[in-house]
MARMARFI-26254 format. One line per 5 residues: their letters; for each residue x negated, y negated, z negated of C-alpha. Coordinates in steps of 0.1 Angstrom, whole numbers, plus 5000, padded with zeros to 4 digits. Layout:
REM MARMARFI-26254
a = X/Y/Z  ...
***
This chain:
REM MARMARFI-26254
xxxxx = 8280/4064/4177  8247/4086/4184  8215/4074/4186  8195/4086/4217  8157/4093/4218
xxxxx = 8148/4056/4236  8169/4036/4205  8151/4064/4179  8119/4055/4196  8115/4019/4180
xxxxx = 8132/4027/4151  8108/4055/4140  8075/4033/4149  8090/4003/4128  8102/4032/4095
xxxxx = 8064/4046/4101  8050/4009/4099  8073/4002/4067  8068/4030/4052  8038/4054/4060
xxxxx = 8017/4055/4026  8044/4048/4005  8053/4071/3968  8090/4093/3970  8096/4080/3937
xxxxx = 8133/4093/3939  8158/4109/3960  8194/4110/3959  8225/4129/3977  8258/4113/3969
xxxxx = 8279/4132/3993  8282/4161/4022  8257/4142/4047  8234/4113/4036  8201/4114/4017
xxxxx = 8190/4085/4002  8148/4084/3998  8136/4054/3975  8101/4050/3983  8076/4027/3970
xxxxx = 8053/4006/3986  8029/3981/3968  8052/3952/3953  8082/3970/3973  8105/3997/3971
xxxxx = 8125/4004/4000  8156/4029/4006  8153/4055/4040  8189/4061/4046  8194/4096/4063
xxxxx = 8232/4109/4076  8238/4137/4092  8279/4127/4102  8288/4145/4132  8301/4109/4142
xxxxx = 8272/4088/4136  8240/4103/4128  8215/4078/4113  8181/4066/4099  8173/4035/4087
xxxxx = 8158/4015/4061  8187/4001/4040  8198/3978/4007  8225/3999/3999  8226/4017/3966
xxxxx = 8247/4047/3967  8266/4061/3931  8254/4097/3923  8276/4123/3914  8270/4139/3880
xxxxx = 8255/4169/3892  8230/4168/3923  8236/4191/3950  8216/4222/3959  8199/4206/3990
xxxxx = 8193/4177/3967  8175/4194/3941  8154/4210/3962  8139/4180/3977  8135/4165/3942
xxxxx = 8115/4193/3932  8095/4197/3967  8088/4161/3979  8095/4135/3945  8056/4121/3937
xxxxx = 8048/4129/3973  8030/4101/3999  8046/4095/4032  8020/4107/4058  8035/4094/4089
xxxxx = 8069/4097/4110  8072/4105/4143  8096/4113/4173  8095/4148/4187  8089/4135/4222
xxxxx = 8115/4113/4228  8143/4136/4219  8171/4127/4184  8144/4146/4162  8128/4121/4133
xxxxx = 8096/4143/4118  8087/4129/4083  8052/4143/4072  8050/4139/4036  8016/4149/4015
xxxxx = 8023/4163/3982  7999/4179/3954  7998/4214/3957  7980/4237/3927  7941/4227/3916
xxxxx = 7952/4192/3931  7950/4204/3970  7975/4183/3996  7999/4200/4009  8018/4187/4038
xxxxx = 8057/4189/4040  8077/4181/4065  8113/4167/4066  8130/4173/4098  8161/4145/4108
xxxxx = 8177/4161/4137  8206/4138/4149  8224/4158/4175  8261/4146/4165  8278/4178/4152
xxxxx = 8250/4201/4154  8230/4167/4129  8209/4187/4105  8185/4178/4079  8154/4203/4073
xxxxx = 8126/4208/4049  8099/4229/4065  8058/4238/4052  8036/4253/4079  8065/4260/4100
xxxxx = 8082/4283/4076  8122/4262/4063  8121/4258/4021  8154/4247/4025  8181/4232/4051
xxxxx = 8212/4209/4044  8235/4227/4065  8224/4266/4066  8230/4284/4101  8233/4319/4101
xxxxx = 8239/4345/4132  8276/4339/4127  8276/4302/4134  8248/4302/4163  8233/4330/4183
xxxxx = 8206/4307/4202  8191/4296/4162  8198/4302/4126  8182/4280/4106  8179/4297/4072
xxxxx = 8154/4296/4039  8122/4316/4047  8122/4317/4086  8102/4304/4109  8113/4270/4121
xxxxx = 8122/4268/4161  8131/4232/4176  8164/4231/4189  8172/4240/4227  8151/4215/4249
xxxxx = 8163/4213/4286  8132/4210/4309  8130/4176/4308  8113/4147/4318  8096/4119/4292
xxxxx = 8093/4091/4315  8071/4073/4286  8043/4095/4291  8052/4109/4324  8043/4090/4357
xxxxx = 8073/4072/4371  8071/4090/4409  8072/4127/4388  8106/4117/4375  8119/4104/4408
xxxxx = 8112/4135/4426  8132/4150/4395  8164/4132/4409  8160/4141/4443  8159/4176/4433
xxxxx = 8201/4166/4424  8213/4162/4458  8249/4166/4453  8248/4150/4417  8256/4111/4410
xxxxx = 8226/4089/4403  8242/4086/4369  8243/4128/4363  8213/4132/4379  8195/4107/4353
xxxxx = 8210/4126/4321  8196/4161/4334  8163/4146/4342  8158/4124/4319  8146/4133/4284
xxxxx = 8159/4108/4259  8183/4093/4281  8218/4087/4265  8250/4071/4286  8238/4034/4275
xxxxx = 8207/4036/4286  8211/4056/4319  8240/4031/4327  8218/4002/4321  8192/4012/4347
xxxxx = 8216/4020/4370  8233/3981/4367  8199/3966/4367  8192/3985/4397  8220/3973/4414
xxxxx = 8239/4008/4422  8270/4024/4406  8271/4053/4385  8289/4073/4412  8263/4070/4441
xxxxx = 8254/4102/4450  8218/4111/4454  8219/4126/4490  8231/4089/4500  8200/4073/4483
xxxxx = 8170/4061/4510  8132/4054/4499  8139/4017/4495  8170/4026/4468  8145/4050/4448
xxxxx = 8117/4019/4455  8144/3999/4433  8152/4022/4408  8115/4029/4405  8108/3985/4397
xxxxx = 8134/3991/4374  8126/4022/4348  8087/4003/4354  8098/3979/4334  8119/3999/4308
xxxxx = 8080/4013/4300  8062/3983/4303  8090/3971/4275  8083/4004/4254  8046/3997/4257
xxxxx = 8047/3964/4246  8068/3970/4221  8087/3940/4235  8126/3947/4222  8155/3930/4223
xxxxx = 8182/3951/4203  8217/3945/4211  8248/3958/4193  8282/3954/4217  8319/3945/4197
xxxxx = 8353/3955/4212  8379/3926/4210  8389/3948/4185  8354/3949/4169  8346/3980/4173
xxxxx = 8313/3993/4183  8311/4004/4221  8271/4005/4225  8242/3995/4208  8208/3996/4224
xxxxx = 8173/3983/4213  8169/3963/4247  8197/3942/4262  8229/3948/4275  8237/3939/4309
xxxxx = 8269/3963/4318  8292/3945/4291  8300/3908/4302  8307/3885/4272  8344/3875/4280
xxxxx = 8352/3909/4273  8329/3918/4246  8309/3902/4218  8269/3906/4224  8251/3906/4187
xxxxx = 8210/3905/4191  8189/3915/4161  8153/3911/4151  8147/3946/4150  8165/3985/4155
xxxxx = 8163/3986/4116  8185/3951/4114  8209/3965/4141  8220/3997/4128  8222/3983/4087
xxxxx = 8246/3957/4109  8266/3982/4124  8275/3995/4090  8296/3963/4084  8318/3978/4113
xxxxx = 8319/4012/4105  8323/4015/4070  8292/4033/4067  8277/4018/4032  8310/4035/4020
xxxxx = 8309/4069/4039  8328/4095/4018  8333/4127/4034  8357/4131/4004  8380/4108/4021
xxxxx = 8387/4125/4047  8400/4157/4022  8419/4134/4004  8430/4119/4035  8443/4147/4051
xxxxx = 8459/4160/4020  8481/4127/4019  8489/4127/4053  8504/4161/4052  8526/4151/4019
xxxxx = 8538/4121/4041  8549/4142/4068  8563/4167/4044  8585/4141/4026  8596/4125/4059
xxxxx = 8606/4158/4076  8626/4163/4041  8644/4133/4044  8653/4138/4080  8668/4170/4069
xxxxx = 8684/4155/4037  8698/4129/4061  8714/4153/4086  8729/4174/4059  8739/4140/4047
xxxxx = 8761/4130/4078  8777/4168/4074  8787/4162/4037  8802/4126/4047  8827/4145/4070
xxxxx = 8842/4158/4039  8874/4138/4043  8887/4155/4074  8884/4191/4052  8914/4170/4030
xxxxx = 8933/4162/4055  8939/4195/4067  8942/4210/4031  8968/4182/4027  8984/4186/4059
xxxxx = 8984/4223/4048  9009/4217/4020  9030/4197/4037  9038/4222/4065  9030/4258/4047
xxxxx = 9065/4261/4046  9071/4261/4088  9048/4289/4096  9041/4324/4088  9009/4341/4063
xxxxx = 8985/4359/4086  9000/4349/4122  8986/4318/4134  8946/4318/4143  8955/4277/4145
xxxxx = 8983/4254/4143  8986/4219/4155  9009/4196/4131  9015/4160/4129  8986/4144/4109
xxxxx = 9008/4125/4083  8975/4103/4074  8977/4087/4109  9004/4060/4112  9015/4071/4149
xxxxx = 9014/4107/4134  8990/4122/4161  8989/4159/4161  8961/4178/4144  8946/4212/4152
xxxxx = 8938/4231/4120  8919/4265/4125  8936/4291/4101  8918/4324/4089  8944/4351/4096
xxxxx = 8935/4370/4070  8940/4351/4043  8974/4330/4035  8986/4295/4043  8980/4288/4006
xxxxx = 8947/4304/4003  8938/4288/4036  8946/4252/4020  8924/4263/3988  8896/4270/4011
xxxxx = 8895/4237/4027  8900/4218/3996  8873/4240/3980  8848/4233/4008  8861/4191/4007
xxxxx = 8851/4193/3968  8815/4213/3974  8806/4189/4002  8821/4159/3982  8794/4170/3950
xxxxx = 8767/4177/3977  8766/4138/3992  8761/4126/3956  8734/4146/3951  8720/4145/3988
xxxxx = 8720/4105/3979  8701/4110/3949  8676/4133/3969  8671/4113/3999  8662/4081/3975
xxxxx = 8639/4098/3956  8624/4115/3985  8621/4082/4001  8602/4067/3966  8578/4094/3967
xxxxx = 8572/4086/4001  8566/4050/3997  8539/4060/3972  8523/4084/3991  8516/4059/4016
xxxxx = 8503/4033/3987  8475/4060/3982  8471/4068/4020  8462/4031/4017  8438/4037/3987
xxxxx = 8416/4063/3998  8403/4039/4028  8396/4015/4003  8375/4040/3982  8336/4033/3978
xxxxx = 8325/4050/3948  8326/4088/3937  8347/4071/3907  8372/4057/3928  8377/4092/3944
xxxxx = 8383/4103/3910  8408/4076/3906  8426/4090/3936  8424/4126/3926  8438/4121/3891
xxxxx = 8463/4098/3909  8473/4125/3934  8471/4156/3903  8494/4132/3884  8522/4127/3912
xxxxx = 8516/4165/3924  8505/4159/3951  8477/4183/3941  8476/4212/3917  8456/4210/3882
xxxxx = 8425/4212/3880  8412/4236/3849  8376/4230/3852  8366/4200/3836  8337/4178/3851
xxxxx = 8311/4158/3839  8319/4126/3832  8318/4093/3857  8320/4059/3847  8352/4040/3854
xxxxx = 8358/4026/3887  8358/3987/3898  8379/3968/3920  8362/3949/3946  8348/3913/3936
xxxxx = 8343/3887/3961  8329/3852/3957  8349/3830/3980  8335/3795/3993  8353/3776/3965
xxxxx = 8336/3792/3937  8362/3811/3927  8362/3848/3922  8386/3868/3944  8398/3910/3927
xxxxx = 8411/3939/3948  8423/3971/3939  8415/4001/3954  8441/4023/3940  8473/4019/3923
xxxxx = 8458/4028/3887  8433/3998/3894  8462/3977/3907  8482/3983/3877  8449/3973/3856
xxxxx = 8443/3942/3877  8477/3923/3878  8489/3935/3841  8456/3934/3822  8430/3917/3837
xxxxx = 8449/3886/3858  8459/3854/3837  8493/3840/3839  8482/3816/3863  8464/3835/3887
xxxxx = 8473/3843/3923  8485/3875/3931  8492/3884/3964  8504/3913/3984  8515/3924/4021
xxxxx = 8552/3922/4025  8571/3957/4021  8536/3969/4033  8514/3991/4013  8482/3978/4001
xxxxx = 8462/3963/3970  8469/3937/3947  8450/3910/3954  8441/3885/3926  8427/3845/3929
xxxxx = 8411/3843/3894  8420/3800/3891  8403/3799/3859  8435/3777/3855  8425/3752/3885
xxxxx = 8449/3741/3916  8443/3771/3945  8435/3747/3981  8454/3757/4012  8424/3775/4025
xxxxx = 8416/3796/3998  8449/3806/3998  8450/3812/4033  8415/3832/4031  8429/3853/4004
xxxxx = 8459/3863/4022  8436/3878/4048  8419/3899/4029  8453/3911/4011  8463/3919/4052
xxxxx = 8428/3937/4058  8433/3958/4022  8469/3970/4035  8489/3996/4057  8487/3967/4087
xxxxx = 8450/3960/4088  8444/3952/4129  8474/3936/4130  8488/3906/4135  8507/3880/4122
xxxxx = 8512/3900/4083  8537/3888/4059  8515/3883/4023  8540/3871/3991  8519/3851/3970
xxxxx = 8534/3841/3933  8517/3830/3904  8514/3863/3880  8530/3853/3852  8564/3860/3877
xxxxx = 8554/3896/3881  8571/3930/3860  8572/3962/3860  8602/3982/3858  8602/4007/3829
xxxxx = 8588/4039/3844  8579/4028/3881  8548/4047/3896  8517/4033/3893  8514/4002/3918
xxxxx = 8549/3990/3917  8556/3956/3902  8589/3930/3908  8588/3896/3913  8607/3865/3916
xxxxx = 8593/3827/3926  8569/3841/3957  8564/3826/3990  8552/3843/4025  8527/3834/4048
xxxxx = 8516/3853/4077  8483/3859/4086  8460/3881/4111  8429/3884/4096  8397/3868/4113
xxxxx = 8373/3894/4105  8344/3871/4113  8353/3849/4086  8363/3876/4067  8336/3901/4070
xxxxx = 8307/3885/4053  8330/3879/4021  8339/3912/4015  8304/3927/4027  8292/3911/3994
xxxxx = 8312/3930/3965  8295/3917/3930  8309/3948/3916  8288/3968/3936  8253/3984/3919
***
């Protein structure tokens, strides 16, 4: 979800507070679209998290600590080289538009300052990261040439131009009656569109809010609006400044039933009612958006993913169109029988009719114990004996065929199981080394071709490790080579292992350390097994549990696949509030 320029506002004066002053002591880029800046302050080093993904641009100060890849990327290096050493001057809004300007002082030759400045414009797709010095780019994350935009290229060496502004109005530094006369100017729009083309800064959330607090609807048209509705609506965006001048926030983040994020807001929400949705307030903008990772996945936003993603997805479709049309040739080759019958039937009666005559004949079928007649559709131009070879030539092809399309249609059905066993994996991935996992995983089952180059190397992947509230230590797999590793290298013979039912997912393992597991532990890791799985968002999911000393694996069975004997079932549907702050703590994670 984007940011508009009122939640930026606070954000940016609390990052400048934080972190104006402060040394880039080292900057890292461990994917496509987030920068991470580590910048120290005295007896403090804080982390400015920057992303430019299309679906939720973002800046804030954050705890996380990203893996590296072996080799930095171009944009990467360039910001090391440019900006690493350098003092953060100040950061600042662009009026109140989705544009974060990072001044940063660095020493230039015979020790003079010179001033860089890292542009963060979040504008969803068109997000964009830019390094510029007295208004000439050094270097952009995304380049944009002619071919991509005709309004602005934003290339190494040119001048830098904002992006696009509509004329539009700041009501921060504006007065209050300029704006109003703004709307009026809309007669045939909705209060609601009217607001968005005046407005600068203004996203849905906050032009919705003022509309509620206002007491109108979003669909009142302007031209219906008298001087005592504008006299309201004025009262109302009054206060939204005295609020911004005061500094005087309230930020609220708003949760689905399904707890997913509909709004977030640094002022409170009064359009969402809390029987349908879950109201979340935080100290700060800073607190809300690190909060809003837990519910996005965001600490572990790896564009790689979605390649991998996509990749799998199209094997699974590719393996369950062939089994459909395995199947259906299937049902053809089981009809075999009736091709007998009428070679059969053939030699029983060749002897009643004549070679080349008949383009059919109907006999009495002597498989059917009332002797029913049966049609049988003769070639003409061959005899009644080669006619009765045919059919008993085409009964033995499709009787080979079915054995084989058997064989086929199991295996294609194996390989699609597993397919969807890595489908799983990838949106378990958190690590540049767990991609790699899945890569070699999807090389080794060609899913993709070889790779020739060889890479630096990463170090080995971890499963997730969760401390759960009886002290013991709870594993996950996030692929099938780490589930293999888990339950047959790592897990004693008396742990817990559990899995979703006929379900893909991870392994799950209780390490007992050879103590008794408690009903509620149990029941707690079974939710997690359902929230690691195919059905996470489900309810009531079937988990076996068995002790792992039960568990085998069959003699060349792909990666992931075990057997047991001695497990028991219990459904579950994951509580993610209880959940959530388990698995927001992996130990295995730097």
């Amino acid at each position: 979800m984007s940011l508009d320029g009122f939640s930026l506002n606070p954000l940016i004066n609390e990052l400048n507070d934080k972190l104006a002053g402060g040394r880039i002591d080292k900057i890292c880029q461990p994917n496509k679209q987030d920068i991470y800046l580590y910048i120290r302050q005295p007896g403090q080093t804080y982390i400015l998290y920057l992303s430019i993904n299309p679906q939720n641009p973002m800046a804030n100060i954050t705890e996380f600590q990203p893996d590296n890849p072996p080799e930095p990327p171009v944009f990467c290096m360039v910001l090391r080289k440019q900006l690493e050493g350098g003092r953060i001057a100040s950061i600042s809004q662009y009026g109140l538009d989705r544009m974060i300007l990072i001044d940063i002082d660095t020493l230039g030759p015979k020790s003079l300052i010179i001033t860089k400045t890292l542009i963060a414009e979040l504008m969803g797709k068109y997000s964009n990261l830019i390094l510029m010095q007295d208004g000439t780019i050094i270097e952009a994350f995304r380049r944009v040439g002619e071919n991509s935009n005709r309004v602005r290229t934003v290339l190494p060496g040119q001048n830098y131009e904002v992006p696009p502004i509509q004329d539009k109005i700041n009501i921060l530094t504006t007065y209050t009656n300029s704006f109003i006369e703004r709307l009026k100017t809309y007669q045939e729009a909705t209060l609601y569109q009217a607001i968005i083309a005046s407005g600068l800064g203004f996203g849905p959330i906050t032009a919705k809010e003022i509309i509620f607090l206002a007491g109108f609807s979003n669909d009142l048209l302007i031209k219906d609006m008298d001087e005592m509705d504008f006299s309201s609506l004025t009262n109302i965006i009054d206060e939204l400044k005295i609020m911004y001048q005061e500094k005087n926030f309230s930020p609220t983040l708003v949760l689905d039933k399904k707890r997913k994020i509909k709004a977030m807001a640094p002022f409170a929400l009064h359009i969402f009612n809390e029987k349908d949705f879950t109201l979340k307030t935080y100290a700060d903008i800073n607190a809300l958006l690190e909060d809003s990772k837990n519910y996005t996945n965001s600490y572990y936003n790896l564009p790689e993913k979605d390649f991998y993603r996509k990749t799998i997805h199209n094997e699974i479709n590719r393996l369950t169109k062939k089994e459909k049309i395995l199947t259906e040739e299937l049902a053809k080759a089981q009809k075999a029988e009736k091709y007998k019958i009428k070679a059969d039937n053939l030699m029983t009666y060749q002897y009643q009719f004549k070679d080349h005559q008949d383009k059919e004949i109907s006999v009495a079928n002597i498989y059917d114990e009332n002797y029913a007649p049966i049609t049988i559709a003769l070639d003409t131009k061959l005899t009644l004996i080669q006619n009765m070879q045919a059919y008993y030539k085409k009964y033995d092809k499709l009787k080979r065929s079915t054995q084989m399309l058997e064989i086929q249609i199991k295996r294609c059905q194996k390989d699609r199981e597993y397919a969807l066993t890595i489908e799983t994996a990838i949106d378990a991935c958190t690590t540049i080394a767990d991609i790699e996992d899945i890569k070699a995983e999807m090389i080794k089952a060609g899913f993709l071709p070889p790779e020739n180059k060889k890479k630096a190397s990463i170090a080995p992947s971890k499963p997730f490790k969760f401390a759960l509230p009886n002290g013991m230590f709870l594993f996950v797999g996030k692929n099938n080579y780490q589930n293999d590793k888990l339950t047959f290298k790592t897990a004693h013979s008396d742990d817990i292992w559990l899995h979703t039912k006929d379900i893909p997912g991870s392994h799950v393992i209780i390490d007992t350390k050879g103590d008794e597991v408690d009903e509620d532990t149990l029941f707690l890791a079974a939710q997690i097994a359902g929230y690691f799985s195919k059905a996470r968002g489900s309810s009531k999911i079937p988990v076996d549990y068995v002790e792992c000393r039960y568990l085998k694996k069959p003699s060349g069975a792909k990666p992931g696949f075990v057997i047991f004997t001695n497990n028991k079932t219990l459904y579950v549907t994951p509580d993610e509030d209880e959940i959530m702050p388990i698995i927001n703590k992996d130990l295995n994670k730097k």
